[in-house]
C-alpha positions in Angstrom: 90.2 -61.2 -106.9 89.6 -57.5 -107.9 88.0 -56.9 -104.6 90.4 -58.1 -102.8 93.5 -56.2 -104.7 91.4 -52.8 -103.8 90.9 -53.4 -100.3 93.8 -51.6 -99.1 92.6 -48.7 -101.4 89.8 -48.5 -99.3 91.4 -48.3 -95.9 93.2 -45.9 -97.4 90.3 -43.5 -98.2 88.2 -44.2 -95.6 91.3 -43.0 -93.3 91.0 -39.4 -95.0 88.0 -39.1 -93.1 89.2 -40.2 -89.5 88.0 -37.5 -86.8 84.9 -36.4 -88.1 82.9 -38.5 -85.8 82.7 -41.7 -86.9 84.3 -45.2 -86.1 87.2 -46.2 -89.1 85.8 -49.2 -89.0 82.3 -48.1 -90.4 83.6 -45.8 -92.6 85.9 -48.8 -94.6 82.8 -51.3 -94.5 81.1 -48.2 -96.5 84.2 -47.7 -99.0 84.5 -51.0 -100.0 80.5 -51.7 -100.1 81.4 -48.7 -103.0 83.8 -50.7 -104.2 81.4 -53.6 -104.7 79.3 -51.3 -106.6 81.6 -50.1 -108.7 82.9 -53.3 -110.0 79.5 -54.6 -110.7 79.0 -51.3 -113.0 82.5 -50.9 -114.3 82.3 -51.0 -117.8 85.9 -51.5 -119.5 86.9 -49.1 -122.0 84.5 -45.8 -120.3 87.3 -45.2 -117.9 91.2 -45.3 -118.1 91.1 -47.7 -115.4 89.4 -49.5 -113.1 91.0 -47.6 -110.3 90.3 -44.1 -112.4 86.9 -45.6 -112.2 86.2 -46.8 -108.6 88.0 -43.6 -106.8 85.6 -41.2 -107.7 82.9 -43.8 -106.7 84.1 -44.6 -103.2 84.9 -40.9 -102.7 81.4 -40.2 -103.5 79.9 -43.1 -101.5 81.5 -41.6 -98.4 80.9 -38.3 -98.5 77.3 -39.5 -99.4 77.7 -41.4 -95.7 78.7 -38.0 -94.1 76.3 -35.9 -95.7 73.2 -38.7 -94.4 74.5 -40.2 -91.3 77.5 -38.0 -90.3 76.1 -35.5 -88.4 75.0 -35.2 -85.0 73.2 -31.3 -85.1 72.6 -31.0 -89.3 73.1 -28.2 -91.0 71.6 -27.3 -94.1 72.2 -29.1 -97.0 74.1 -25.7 -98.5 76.5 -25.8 -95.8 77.3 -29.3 -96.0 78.2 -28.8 -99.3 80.1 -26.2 -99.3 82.0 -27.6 -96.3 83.9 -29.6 -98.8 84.6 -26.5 -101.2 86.3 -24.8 -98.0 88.6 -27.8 -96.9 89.9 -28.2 -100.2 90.5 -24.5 -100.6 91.7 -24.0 -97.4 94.2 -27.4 -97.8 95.4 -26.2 -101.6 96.2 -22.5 -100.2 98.3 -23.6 -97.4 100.3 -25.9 -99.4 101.0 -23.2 -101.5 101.4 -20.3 -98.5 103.0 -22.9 -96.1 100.4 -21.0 -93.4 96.9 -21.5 -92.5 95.0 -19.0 -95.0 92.6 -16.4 -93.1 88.7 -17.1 -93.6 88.9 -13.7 -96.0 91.5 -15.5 -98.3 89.2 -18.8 -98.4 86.2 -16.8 -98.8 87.5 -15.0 -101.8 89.2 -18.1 -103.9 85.8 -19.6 -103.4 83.7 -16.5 -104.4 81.7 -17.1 -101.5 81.9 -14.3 -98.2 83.4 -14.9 -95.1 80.0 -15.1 -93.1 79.1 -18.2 -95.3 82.8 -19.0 -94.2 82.4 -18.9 -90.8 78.9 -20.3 -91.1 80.4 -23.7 -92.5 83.2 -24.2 -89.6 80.4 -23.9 -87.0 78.7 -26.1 -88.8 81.4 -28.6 -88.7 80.8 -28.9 -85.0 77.9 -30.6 -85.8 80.2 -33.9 -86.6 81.5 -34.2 -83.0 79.9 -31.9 -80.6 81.0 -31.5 -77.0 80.9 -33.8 -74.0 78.6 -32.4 -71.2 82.0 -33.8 -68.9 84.2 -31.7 -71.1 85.6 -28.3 -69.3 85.0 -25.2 -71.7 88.9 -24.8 -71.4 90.1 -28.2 -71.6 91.9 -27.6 -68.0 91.2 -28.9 -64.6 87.4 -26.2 -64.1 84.1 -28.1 -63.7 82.4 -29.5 -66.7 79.2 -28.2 -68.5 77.0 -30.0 -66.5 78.2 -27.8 -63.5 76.2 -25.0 -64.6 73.6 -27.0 -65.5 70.1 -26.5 -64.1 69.6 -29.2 -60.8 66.8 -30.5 -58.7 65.7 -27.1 -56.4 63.7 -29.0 -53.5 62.9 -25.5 -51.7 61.9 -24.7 -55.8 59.6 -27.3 -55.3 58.0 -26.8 -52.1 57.1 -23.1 -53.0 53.3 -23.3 -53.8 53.2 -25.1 -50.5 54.6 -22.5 -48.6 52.6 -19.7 -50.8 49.6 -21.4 -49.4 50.7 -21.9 -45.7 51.2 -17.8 -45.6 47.9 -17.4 -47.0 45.9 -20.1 -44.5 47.9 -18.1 -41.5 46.2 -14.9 -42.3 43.0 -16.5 -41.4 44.0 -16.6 -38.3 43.8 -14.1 -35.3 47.0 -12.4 -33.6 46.6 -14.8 -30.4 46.1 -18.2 -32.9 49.5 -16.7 -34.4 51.6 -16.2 -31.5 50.5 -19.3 -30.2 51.9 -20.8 -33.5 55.1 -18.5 -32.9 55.7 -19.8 -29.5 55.4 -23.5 -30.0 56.6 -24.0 -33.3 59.6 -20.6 -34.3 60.2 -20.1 -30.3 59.9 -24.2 -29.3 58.5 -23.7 -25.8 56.7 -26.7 -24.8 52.6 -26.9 -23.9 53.0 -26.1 -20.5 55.4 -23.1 -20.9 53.2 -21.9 -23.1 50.4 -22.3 -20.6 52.2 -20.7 -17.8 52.8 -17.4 -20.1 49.2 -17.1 -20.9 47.8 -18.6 -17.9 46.0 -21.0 -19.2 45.9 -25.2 -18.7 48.5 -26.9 -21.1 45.6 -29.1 -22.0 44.0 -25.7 -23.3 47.3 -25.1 -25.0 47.1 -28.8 -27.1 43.6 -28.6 -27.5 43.9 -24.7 -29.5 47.0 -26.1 -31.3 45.2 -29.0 -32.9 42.4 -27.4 -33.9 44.6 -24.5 -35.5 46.8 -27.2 -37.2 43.1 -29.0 -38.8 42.3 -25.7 -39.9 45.6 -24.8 -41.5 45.8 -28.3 -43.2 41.5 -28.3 -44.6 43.4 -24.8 -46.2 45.8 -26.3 -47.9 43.9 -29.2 -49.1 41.4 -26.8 -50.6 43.8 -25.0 -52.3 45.7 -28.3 -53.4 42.4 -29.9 -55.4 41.8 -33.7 -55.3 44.9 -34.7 -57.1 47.7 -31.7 -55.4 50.4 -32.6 -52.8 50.0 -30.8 -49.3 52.3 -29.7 -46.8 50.7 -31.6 -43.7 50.8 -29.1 -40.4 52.4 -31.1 -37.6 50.4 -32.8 -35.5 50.8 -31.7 -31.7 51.7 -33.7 -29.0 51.3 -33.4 -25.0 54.9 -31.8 -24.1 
């Protein structure tokens, strides 16, 4: 029966905690778990009350939840206890201002300085940190993940072309332009053969044996285990 006429005393704390990061659900399954334990330990006539008893218990329990399980980056233990120092400040001068005190007016009720200030509200990030989907202005401008690093497929196929340049220093001026004409220039065989006066079979004949020598370079410089670039292959044109 005593559990059951303190339920709603535990919704009720647990809901001072809603927005930190956690579902409401969890955090009332924890406040009245506390609320089991402190009936089993309550003691009549060391406390006022039962309720003067169990409050300070379920407040405990769940900040003990936050302080574990509540964080997604966690700070130092320091910080996360003097997190609760600064909300309460901060909450107790503004009732009494009717504004939001400055971090120098928190810092100095506390006795703390406004570095250790500042140091605990970035740290209170840590509860519910951005969405890689979220815009840095909360308007209509590309997400995080926009300037995100992606896949580079040139990036990847840069030691290939690294060793292509090298292998086609191996060859000689006339292997080059050969290359140059066939592959940059896309003359066929016997275009080619008619510039330099030769046979088109000549032509196929000095582009496959450049190509064999360009790809036995690559593989060399590739090991066993590397990807190569494979040289096309020429074909009768």
């Amino acid at each position: 029966k005593i559990t059951l006429l303190y339920l709603d005393l535990c919704s009720r704390m647990a809901a001072r905690y809603d927005g930190r990061g956690i579902e409401h659900d969890d955090l009332v399954q924890v406040a009245r778990l506390a609320l089991v334990k402190a009936i089993r330990r309550y003691e009549p006539g060391h406390a006022p009350s039962f309720a003067a008893y169990a409050v300070p218990t379920i407040s405990g329990e769940l900040k003990r939840w936050f302080r574990d399980r509540g964080w997604v980056v966690r700070p130092p233990r320091r910080l996360q206890e003097l997190r609760a120092d600064v909300n309460t400040t901060r909450a107790a001068i503004e009732q009494q201002s009717g504004r939001t005190p400055s971090d120098l007016q928190v810092a100095d009720a506390l006795g703390a300085t406004v570095d250790q200030v500042r140091e605990v509200d970035v740290a209170a990030t840590g509860f519910s940190p951005l969405s890689l989907d979220c815009s840095p202005a909360d308007d209509d401008r590309p997400g995080l993940e926009a300037y995100l690093a992606c896949d580079d497929h040139a990036l990847e196929s840069a030691d290939d072309r690294v060793c292509l340049t090298e292998a086609l220093t191996e060859l000689d001026d006339g292997e080059r332009e050969l290359l140059l004409m066939r592959y940059v220039e896309g003359m066929t065989q016997r275009e080619i053969g008619d510039a330099r006066g030769i046979s088109q079979m000549q032509v196929s004949r000095t582009l496959r044996r450049i190509t064999v020598r360009l790809r036995d370079h690559l593989v060399d410089a590739a090991g066993p285990d590397g990807d190569t670039v494979e040289p096309p292959l020429t074909t009768a044109s």
